[in-house]
C-alpha positions in Angstrom: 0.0 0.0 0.0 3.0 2.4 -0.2 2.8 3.3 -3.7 -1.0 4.9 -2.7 -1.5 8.6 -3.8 -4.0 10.1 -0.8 -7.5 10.8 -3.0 -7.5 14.8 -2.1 -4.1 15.3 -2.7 -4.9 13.8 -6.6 -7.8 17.2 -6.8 -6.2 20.7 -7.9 -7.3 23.9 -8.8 -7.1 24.7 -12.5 -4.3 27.2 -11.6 -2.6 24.9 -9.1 -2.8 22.0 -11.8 -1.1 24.1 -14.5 1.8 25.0 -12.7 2.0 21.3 -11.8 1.7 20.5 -14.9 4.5 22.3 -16.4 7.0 21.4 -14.0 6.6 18.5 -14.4 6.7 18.7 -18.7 10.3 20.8 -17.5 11.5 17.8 -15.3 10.6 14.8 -18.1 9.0 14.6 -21.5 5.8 14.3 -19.8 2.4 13.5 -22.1 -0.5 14.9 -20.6 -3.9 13.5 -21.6 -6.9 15.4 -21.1 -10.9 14.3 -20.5 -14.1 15.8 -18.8 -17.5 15.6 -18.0 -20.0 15.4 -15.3 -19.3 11.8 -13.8 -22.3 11.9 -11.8 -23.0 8.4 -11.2 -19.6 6.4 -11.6 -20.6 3.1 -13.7 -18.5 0.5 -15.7 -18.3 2.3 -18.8 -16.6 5.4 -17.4 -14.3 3.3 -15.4 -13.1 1.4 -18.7 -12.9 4.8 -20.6 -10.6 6.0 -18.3 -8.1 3.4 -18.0 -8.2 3.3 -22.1 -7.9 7.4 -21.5 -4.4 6.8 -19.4 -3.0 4.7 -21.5 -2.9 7.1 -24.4 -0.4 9.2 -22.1 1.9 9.5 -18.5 -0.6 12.0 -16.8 -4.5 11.6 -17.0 -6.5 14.9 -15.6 -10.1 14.7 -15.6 -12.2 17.7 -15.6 -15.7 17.5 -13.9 -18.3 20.5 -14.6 -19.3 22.2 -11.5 -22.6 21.7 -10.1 -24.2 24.6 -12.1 -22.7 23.5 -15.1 -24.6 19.9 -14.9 -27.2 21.7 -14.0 -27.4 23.6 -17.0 -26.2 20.7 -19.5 -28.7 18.2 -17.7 -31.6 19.6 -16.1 -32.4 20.7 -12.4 -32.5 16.9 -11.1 -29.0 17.1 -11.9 -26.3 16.4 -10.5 -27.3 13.4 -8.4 -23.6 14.3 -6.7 -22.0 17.6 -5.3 -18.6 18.6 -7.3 -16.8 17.9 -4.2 -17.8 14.2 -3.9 -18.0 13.8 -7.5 -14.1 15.0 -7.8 -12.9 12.2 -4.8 -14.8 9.1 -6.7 -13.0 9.8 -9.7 -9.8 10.6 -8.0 -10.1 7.1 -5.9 -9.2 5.8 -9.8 -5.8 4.2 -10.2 -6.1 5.6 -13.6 -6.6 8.9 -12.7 -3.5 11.6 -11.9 -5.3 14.2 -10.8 -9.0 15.7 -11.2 -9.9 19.3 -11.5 -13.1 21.4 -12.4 -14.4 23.9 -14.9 -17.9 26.2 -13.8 -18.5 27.0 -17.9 -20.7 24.9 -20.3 -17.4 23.8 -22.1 -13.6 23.3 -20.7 -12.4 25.0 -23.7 -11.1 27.6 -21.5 -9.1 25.2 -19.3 -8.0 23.4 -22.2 -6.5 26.2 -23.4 -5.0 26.7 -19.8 -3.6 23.3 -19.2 -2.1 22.4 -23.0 -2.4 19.0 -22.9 -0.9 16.8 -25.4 -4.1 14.8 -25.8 -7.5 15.2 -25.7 -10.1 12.5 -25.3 -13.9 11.9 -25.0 -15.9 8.6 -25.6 -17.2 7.2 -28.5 -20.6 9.3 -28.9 -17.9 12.1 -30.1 -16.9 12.7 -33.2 -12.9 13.8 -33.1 -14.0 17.2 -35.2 -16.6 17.6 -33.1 -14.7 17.7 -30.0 -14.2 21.2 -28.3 -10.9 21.9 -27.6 -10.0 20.0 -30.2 -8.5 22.5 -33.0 -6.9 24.2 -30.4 -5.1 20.7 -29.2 -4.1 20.2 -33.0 -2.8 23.8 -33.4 0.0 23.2 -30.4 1.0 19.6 -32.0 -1.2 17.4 -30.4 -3.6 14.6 -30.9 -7.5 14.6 -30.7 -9.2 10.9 -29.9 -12.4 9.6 -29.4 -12.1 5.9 -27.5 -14.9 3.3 -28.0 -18.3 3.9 -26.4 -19.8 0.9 -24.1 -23.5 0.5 -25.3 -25.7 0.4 -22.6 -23.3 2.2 -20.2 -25.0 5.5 -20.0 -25.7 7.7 -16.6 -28.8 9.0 -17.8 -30.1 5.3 -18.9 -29.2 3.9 -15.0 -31.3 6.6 -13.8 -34.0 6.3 -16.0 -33.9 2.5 -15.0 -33.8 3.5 -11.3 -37.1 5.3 -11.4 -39.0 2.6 -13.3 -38.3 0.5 -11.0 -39.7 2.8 -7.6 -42.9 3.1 -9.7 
């Protein structure tokens, strides 16, 4: 158990994780890779697109939306999970390096903070169709969308979850 990275110390501030970030690009030819989303409920499917995320890189930094942001993007049932507990289930990930948040509609803005190397979403996203992802291209870097798990779907376990209380 002496390798184990404490959950909170995995969750930085955007500002916080840039400077991280860059020292550690200055200390070795680190290759960031880049996600986000709500994570609201954590189910197989995200936990398989992670690992497949890491892989594609050294550091994996996961971006949730804030609260309002879900809100917005979802409806106002949503999120089922505050930001703060969302951000220490996804940092309790072995795949994950560290987990961060955006309060926008997009992380474009953070993308464009953070640089990193590679940007990934799941399979529902086209690579053109990615945000962020002409501004990942313009710097040198690669855009990827990893295979989607039918069935896997946050909305869809809800849905099933209320069926069955009726």
């Amino acid at each position: 158990m002496g390798n184990l990275i404490p959950i909170r110390s995995k969750i930085k501030s955007p500002a916080g994780l840039k400077r991280l970030l860059l020292a550690r690009k200055n200390k070795r030819a680190a290759k960031v890779v880049f996600t986000n989303g709500c994570f609201d409920l954590l189910h197989k499917g995200h936990v398989h697109y992670l690992e497949n995320a890491r892989k594609l890189g050294t550091i994996l930094v996961v971006a949730l939306n804030s609260d309002e942001s879900v809100r917005r993007l979802k409806g106002p049932e949503r999120p089922l999970n505050h930001l703060a507990d969302r951000m220490e289930v996804i940092a309790g990930l072995a795949s994950v390096d560290f987990v961060t948040w955006f309060e926008e509609d997009t992380p474009l803005e953070l993308i464009r903070l953070l640089r990193p190397d590679v940007l990934v979403k799941g399979g529902d996203w086209r690579p053109e169709t990615i945000v962020g992802g002409a501004d990942v291209l313009s710097w040198g870097g690669k855009v990827r969308s990893l295979k989607y798990i039918e069935g896997q779907s946050t909305t869809k376990i809800i849905e099933r979850a209320r069926d069955r209380t009726k």
